[in-house]
C-alpha positions as CSV (number, residue, x, y, z in Angstrom):
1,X,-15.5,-53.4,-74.3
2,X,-14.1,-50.4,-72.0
3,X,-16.8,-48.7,-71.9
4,X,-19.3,-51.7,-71.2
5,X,-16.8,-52.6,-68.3
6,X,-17.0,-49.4,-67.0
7,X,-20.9,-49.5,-67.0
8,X,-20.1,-52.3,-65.1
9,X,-18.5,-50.8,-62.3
10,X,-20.6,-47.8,-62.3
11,X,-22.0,-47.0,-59.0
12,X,-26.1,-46.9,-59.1
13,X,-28.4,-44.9,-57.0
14,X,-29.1,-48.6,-55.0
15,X,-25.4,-49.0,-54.4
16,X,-25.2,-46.2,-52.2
17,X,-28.1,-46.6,-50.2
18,X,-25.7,-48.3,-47.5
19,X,-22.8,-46.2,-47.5
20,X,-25.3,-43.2,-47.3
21,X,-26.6,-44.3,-44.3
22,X,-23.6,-45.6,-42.6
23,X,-22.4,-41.9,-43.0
24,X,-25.6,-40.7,-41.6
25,X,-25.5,-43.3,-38.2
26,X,-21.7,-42.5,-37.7
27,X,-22.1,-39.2,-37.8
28,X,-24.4,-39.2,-35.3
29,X,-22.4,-41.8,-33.2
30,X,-19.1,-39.6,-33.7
31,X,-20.7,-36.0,-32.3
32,X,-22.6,-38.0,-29.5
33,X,-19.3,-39.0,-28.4
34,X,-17.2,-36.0,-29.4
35,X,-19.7,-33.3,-27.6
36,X,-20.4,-35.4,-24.4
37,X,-18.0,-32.8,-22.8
38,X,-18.3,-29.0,-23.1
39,X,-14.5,-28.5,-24.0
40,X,-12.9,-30.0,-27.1
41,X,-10.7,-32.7,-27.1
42,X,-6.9,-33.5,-27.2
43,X,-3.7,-31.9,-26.6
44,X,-4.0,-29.9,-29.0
45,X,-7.5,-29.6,-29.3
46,X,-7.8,-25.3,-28.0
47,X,-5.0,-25.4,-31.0
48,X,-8.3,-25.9,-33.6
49,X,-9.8,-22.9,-32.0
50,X,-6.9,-20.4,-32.2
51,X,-7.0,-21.1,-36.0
52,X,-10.7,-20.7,-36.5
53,X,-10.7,-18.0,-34.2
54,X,-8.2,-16.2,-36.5
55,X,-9.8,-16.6,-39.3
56,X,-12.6,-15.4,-38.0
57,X,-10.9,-12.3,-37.3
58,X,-8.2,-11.9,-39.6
59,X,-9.2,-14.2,-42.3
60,X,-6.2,-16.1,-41.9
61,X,-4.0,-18.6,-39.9
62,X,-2.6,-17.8,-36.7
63,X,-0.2,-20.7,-37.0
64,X,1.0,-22.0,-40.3
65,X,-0.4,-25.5,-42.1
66,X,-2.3,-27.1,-44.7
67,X,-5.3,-24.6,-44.3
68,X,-7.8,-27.1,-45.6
69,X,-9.6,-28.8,-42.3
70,X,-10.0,-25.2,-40.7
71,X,-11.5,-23.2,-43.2
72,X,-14.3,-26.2,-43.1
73,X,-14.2,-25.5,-39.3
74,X,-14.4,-22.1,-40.0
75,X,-17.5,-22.2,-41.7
76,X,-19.4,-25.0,-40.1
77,X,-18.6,-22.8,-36.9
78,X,-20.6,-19.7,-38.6
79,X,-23.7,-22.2,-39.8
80,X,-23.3,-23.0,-35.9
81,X,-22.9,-20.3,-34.3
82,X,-20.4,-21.5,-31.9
83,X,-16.3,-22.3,-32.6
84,X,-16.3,-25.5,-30.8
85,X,-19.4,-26.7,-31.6
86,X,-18.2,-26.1,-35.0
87,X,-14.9,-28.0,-34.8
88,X,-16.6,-31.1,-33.4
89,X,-19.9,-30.9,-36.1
90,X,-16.9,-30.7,-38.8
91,X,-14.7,-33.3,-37.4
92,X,-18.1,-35.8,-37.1
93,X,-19.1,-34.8,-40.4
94,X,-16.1,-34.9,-42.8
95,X,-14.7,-38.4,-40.7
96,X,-18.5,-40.4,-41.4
97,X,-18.6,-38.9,-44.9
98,X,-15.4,-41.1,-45.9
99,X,-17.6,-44.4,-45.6
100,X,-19.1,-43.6,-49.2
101,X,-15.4,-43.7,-50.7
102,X,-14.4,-46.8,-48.7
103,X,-17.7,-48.6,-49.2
104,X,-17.2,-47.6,-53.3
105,X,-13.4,-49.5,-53.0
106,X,-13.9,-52.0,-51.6
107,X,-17.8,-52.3,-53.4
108,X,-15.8,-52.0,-56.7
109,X,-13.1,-54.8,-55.7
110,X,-15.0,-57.0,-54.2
111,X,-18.7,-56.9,-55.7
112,X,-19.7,-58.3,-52.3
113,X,-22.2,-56.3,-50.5
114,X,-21.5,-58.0,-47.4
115,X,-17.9,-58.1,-47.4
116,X,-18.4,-54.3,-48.1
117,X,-20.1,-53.1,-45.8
118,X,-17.7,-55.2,-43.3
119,X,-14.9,-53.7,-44.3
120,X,-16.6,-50.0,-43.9
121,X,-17.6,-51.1,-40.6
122,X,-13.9,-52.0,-39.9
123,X,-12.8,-48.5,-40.7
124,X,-15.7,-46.6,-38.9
125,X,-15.8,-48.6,-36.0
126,X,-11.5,-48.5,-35.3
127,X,-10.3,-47.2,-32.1
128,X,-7.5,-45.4,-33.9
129,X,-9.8,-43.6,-36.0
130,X,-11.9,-42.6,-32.8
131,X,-8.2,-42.1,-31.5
132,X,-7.7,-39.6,-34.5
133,X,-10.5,-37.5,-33.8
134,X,-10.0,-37.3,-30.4
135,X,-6.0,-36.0,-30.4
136,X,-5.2,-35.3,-34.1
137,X,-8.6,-34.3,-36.0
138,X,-6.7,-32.6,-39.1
139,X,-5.4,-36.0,-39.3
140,X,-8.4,-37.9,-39.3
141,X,-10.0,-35.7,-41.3
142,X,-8.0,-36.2,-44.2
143,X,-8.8,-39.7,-44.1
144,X,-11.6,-38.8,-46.2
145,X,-10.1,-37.1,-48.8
146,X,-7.4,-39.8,-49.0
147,X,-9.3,-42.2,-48.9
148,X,-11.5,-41.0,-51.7
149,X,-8.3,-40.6,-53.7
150,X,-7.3,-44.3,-53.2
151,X,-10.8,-44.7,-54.7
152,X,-10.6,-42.9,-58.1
153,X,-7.0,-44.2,-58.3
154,X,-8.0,-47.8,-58.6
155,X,-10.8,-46.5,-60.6
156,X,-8.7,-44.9,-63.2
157,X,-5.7,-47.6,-62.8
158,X,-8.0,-50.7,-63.4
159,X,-10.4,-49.2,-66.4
160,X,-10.4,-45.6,-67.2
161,X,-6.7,-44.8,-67.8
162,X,-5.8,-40.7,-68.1
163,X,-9.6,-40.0,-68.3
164,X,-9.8,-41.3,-64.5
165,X,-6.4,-39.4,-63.7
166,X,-8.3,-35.6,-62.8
167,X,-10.4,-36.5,-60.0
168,X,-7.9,-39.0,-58.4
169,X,-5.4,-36.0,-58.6
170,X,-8.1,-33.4,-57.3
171,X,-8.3,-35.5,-54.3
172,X,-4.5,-36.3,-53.9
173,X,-4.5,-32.2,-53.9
174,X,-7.3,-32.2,-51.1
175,X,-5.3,-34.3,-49.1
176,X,-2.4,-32.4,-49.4
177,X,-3.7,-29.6,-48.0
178,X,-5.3,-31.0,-45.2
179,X,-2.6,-33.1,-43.4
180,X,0.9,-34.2,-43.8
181,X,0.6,-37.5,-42.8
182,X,-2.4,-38.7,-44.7
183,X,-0.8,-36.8,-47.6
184,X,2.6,-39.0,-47.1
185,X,0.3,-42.5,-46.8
186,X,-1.5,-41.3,-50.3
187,X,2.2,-40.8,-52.2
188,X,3.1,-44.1,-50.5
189,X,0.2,-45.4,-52.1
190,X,0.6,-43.6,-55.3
191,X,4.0,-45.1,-55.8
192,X,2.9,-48.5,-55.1
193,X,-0.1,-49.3,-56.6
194,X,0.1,-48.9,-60.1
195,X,3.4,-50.3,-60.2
196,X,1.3,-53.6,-58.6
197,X,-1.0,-53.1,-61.1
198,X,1.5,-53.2,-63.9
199,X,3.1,-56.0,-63.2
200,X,0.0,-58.3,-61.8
201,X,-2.3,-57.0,-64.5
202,X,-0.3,-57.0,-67.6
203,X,-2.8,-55.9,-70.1
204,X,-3.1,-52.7,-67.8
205,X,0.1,-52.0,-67.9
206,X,0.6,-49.4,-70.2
207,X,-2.1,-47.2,-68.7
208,X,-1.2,-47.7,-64.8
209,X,2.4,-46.3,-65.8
210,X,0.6,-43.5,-67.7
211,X,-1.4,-42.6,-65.0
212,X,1.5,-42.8,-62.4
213,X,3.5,-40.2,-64.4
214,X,0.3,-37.8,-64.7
215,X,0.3,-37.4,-60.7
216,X,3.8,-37.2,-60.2
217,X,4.0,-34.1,-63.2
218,X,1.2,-32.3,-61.4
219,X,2.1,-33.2,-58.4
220,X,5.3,-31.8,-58.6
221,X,3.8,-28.8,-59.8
222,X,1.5,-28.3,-56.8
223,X,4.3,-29.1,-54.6
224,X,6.6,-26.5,-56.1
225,X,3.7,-24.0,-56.3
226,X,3.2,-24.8,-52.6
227,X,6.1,-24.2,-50.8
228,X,7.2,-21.6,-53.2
229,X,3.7,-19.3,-53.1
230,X,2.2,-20.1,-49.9
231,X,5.4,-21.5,-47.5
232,X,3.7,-20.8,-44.4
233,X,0.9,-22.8,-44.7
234,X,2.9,-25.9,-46.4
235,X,6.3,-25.8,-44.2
236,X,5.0,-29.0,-42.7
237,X,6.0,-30.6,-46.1
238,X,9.6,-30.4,-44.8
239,X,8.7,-33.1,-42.3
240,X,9.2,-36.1,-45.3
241,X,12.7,-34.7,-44.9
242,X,13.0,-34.5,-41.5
243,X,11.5,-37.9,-41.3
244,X,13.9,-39.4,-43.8
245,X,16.5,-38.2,-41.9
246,X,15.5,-39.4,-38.5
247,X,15.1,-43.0,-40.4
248,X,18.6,-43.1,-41.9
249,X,20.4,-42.1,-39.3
250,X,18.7,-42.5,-35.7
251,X,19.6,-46.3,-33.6
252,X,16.9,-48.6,-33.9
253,X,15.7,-49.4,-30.7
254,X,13.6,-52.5,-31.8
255,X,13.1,-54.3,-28.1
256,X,12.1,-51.4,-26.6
257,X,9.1,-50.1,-29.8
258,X,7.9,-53.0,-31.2
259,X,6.3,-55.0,-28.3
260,X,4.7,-51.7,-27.7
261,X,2.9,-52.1,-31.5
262,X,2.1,-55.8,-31.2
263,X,1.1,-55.1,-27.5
264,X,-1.4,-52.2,-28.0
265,X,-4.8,-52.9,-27.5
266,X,-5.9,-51.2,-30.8
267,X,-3.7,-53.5,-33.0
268,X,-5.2,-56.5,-31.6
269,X,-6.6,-57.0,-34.7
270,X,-4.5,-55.3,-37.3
271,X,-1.5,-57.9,-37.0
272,X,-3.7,-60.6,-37.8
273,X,-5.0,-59.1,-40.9
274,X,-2.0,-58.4,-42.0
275,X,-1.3,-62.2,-41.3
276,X,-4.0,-63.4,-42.7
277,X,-4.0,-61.0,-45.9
278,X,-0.2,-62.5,-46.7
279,X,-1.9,-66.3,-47.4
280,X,-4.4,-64.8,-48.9
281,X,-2.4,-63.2,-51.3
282,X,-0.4,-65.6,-52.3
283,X,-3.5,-67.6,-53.3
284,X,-5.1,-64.4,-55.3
285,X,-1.5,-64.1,-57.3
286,X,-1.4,-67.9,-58.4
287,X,-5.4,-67.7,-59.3
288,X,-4.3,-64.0,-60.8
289,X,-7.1,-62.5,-59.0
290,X,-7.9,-58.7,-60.3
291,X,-8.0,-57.8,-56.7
292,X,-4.6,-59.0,-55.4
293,X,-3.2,-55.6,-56.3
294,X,-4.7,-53.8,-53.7
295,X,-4.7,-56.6,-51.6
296,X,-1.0,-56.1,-52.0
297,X,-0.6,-52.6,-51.6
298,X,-2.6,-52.6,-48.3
299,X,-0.4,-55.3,-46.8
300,X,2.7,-53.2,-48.4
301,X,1.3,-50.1,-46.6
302,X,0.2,-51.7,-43.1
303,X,3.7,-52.8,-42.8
304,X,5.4,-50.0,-43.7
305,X,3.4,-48.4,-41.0
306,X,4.7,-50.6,-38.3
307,X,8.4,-50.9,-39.3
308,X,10.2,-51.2,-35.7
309,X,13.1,-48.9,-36.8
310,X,10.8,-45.7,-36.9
311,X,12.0,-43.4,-34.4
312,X,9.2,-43.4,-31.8
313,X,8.4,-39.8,-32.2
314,X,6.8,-41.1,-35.7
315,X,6.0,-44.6,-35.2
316,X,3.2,-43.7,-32.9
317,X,1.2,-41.4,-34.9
318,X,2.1,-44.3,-38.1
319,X,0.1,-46.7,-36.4
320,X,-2.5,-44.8,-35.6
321,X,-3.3,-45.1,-39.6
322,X,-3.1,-48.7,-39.8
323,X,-7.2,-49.1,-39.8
324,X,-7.1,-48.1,-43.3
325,X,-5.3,-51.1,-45.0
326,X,-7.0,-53.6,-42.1
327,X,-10.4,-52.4,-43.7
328,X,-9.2,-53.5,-46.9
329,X,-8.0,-56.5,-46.4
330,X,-10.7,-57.2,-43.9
331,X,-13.0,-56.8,-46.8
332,X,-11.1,-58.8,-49.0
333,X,-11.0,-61.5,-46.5
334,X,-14.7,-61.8,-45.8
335,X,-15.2,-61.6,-49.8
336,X,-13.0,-64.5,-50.6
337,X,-12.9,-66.5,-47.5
338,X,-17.1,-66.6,-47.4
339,X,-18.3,-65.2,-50.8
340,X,-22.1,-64.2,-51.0
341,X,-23.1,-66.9,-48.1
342,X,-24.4,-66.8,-44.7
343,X,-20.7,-67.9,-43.9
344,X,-19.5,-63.9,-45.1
345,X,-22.0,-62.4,-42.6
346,X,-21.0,-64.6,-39.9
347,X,-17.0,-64.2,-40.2
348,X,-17.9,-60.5,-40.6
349,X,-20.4,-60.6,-37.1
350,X,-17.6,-62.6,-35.7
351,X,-14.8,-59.9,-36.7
352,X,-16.6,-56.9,-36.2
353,X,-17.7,-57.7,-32.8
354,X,-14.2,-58.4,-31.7
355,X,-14.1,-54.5,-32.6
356,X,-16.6,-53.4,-30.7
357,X,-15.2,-53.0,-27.1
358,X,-12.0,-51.4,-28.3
359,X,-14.3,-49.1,-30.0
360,X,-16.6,-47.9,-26.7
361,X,-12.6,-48.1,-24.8
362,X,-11.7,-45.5,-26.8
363,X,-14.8,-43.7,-26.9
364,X,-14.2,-43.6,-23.1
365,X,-10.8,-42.7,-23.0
366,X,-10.8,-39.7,-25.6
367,X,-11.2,-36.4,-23.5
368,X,-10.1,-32.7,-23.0
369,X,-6.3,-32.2,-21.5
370,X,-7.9,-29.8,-19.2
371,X,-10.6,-30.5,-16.4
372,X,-13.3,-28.1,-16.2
373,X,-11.5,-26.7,-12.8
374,X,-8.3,-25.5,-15.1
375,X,-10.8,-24.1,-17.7
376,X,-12.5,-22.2,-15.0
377,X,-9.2,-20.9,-13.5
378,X,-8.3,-19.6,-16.7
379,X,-11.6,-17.8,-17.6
380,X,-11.4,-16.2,-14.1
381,X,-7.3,-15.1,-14.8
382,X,-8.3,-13.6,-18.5
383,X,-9.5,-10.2,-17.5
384,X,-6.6,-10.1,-14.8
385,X,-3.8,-10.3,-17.9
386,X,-2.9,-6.7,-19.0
387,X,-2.9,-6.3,-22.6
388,X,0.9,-6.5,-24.0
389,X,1.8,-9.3,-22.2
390,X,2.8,-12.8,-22.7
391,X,2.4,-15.8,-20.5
392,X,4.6,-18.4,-19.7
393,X,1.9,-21.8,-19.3
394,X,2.5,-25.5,-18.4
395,X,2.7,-27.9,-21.7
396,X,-0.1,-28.9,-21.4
397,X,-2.2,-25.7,-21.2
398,X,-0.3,-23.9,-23.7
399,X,-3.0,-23.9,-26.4
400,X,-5.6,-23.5,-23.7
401,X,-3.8,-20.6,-22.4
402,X,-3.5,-18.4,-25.9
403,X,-7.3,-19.7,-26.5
404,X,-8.8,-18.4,-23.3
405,X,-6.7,-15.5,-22.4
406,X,-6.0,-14.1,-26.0
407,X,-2.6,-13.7,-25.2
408,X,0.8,-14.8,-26.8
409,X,2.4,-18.0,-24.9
410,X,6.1,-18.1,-24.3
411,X,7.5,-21.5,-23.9
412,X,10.2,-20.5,-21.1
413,X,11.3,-17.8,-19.1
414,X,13.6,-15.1,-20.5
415,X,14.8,-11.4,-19.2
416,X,14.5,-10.7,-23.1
417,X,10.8,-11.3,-22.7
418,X,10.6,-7.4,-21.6
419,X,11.6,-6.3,-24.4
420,X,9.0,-7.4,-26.3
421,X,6.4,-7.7,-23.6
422,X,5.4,-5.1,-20.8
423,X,4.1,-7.5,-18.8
424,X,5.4,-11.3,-18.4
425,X,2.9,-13.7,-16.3
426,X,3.4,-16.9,-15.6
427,X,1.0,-20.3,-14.8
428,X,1.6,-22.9,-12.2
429,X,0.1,-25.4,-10.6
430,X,-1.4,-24.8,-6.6
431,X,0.9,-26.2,-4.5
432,X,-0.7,-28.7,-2.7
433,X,-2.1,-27.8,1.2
434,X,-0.2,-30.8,3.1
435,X,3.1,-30.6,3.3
436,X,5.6,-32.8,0.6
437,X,1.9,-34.2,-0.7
438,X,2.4,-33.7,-4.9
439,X,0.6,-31.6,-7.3
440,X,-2.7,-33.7,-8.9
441,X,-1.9,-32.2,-11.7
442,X,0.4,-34.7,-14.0
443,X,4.0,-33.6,-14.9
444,X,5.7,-33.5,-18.4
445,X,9.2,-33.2,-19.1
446,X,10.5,-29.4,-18.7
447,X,7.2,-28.7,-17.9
448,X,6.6,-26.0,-14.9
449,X,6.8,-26.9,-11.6
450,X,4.1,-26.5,-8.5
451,X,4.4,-23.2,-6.3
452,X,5.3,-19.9,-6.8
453,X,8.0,-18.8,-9.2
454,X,12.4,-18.8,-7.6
455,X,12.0,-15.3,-9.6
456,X,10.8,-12.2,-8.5
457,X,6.8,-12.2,-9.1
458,X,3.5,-10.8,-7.5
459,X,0.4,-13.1,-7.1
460,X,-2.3,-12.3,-9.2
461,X,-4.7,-15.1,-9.2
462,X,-5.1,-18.4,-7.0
463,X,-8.0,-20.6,-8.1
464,X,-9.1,-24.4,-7.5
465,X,-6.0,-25.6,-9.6
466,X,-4.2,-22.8,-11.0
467,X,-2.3,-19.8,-10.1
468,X,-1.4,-17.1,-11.8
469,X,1.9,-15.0,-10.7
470,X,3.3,-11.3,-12.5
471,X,6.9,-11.7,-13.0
472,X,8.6,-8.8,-11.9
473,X,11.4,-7.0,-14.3
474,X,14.8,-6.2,-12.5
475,X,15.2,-3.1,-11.6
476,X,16.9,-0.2,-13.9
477,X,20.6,-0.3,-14.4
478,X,22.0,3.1,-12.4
């Protein structure tokens, strides 16, 4: 009977003719979008480069975390020829390549074709993915691996037992060592699915529990292993405790954060779903529906995500992941609200295009933190900064700043700098021409101010938006 279930559930050749080719368009859609401007994007975008650059050179990091993402990069960037091209090609790639295992969920839940490829479309088409890969591609690209390991999870949970528990745990691992968060949302899940399952499915009970304490005896192995063998590349797994921390003892400031969740555009529809998969729950646990336990744990997990006692240093980057359990239950939705008839296609036409806009919003709104001008200014300092030297750059440009001139970045100014440095420069805005008119360039807090340095210094460099000043040491001590 197992097995004959499981032949059942078996992906063909035919079932992933759509998921195939939903990977292929979005691929396409995503580097259309991600290479319409020279430079990469985000804040931390030149950030990418330094570590591919690195390993390029020295085979490994420059900057300590999960090493997963940029060793992709790295090698996409050689099959390129070109770093940034590289970054972008991977980021496109690996974030279009998650609608097989999405497609397979909710294909495998659902048996609905339609309400499928609905919810795929959800997840592709979601301005906080296309938010993701604009500021925090790690991020978004361990959406695929995590979302490949909810995938085998409810493969093994619902039918194969332990024989299914390997490849969910191979991709728990891949997760793991591509980003913190998406590794924190995939224990979340872990924790709360085949509990569901136990206690909904009660036949499977014996076997969700087994497979539960199979990940979390490896787990804890890879963990330990981890932080114990390779700390500077995992030290970002201390966050979960720095995060617990901030929960339990930081004030709530709940006016002031969670208008700002049910306000933004991009949960327009996430608050909804999460609405509308609560009623729909309820009716899947009195008609014991098979699929009411994920159902459950997306509603469980979308919530979590949007608690308004986060501290707000978290919450933001939280909802950003929300797309994933609105996919599900979008699917779900569509599946048991319409079935197999016109009325499926129709509520998913009618969903999906509500999607749209917010989607080509964001696709507008992702860019570089630099303008072209900056860039420029900073190509044209590089073979002005003397080799042992640091630089002292705005926020903003601090990435862009080590990138371009292939020099260390100090945060602020310090006499100790010259005793590490020979040389200490510094970056500021140009002052602008008219008198008491402001800097165009936008401020951030502690961040350097217009016009020429209070300390000693000698102008090196003035371009269109940037100048670059030589701080002078004091002079020797008689």
């Amino acid at each position: 009977m197992a097995s004959q279930n499981e032949e059942k559930h078996r992906p063909s050749g035919w079932t992933l003719i759509i998921p195939v080719a939903l990977a292929a368009v979005f691929f396409l859609i995503y580097l259309a979008i991600l290479t319409r401007h020279p430079l990469i994007y985000g804040i931390d975008g030149a950030y990418y480069l330094i570590q591919v650059r690195s390993i390029e050179r020295t085979g490994v990091l420059r900057y300590g975390d999960p090493p997963l993402a940029f060793y992709t990069f790295w090698a996409i960037s050689k099959l390129v020829g070109d770093i940034t091209l590289g970054v972008k090609v991977g980021v496109a790639l690996l974030t279009s390549l998650a609608a097989i295992p999405v497609y397979l969920l909710l294909r495998d839940s659902t048996r609905n074709a339609v309400a499928s490829t609905a919810g795929t479309l959800a997840y592709l088409l979601s301005p906080q993915y296309l938010r993701l890969m604009g500021d925090l591609m790690k991020n978004a690209v361990g959406c695929l691996f995590l979302m490949a390991f909810i995938y085998a999870l409810h493969v093994a949970v619902s039918r194969r037992g332990l024989r299914g528990a390997p490849p969910s745990l191979f991709f728990l691992i891949l997760t793991g060592l591509t980003h913190i968060l998406d590794f924190g949302v995939a224990l979340f899940v872990l924790l709360v699915y085949p509990v569901l399952y136990a206690v909904i499915v009660r036949n499977r009970a014996k076997e969700a529990m087994k497979v539960l304490a199979f990940h979390l005896v490896f787990l804890s192995v890879f963990v330990a292993v981890a932080i114990l063998l390779f700390y500077g590349y995992f030290s970002d797994f201390f966050k979960g405790e720095a995060f617990i921390e901030e929960l339990i003892y930081s004030q709530p400031e709940w006016g002031q954060r969670f208008p700002l969740v049910l306000l933004s555009p991009m949960q327009t529809l996430t608050l909804p779903l999460l609405a509308s998969g609560l009623v729909l729950a309820v009716y899947l646990l009195v008609r014991k529906d098979e699929a009411s336990p994920l159902l459950l744990t997306a509603i469980i997990v979308g919530l979590a995500l949007i608690l308004p006692f986060i501290p707000a240093k978290w919450l933001w980057r939280f909802t950003l992941m929300t797309f994933i359990p609105a996919s599900i239950i979008l699917a779900l939705l569509v599946d048991r609200a319409g079935g197999h008839s016109v009325g499926a296609a129709a509520l998913s036409v009618l969903l999906l295009l509500a999607m749209i806009p917010q989607f080509l919003g964001m696709a507008a709104h992702i860019r570089p933190c630099i303008s072209m001008a900056e860039y420029h200014d900073l190509k044209n300092m590089s073979p002005l900064v003397k080799q042992e030297s640091t630089v002292i750059a705005p926020w903003r440009l601090r990435y862009w700043t080590e990138y371009v001139l292939d020099r260390p970045v100090s945060r602020q100014f310090t006499p100790e700098l010259w005793s590490q440095y020979k040389h200490v420069y510094l970056i500021s805005w140009r002052v602008a021409e008219s008198p008491g008119k402001p800097s165009p360039m936008p401020g951030h807090p502690g961040e350097i101010p217009p016009g020429p340095p209070k300390a000693p210094h000698r102008e090196v460099y003035v371009g269109a938006r940037l100048v670059l000043y030589e701080l002078l040491p004091p002079p020797p001590k008689p």
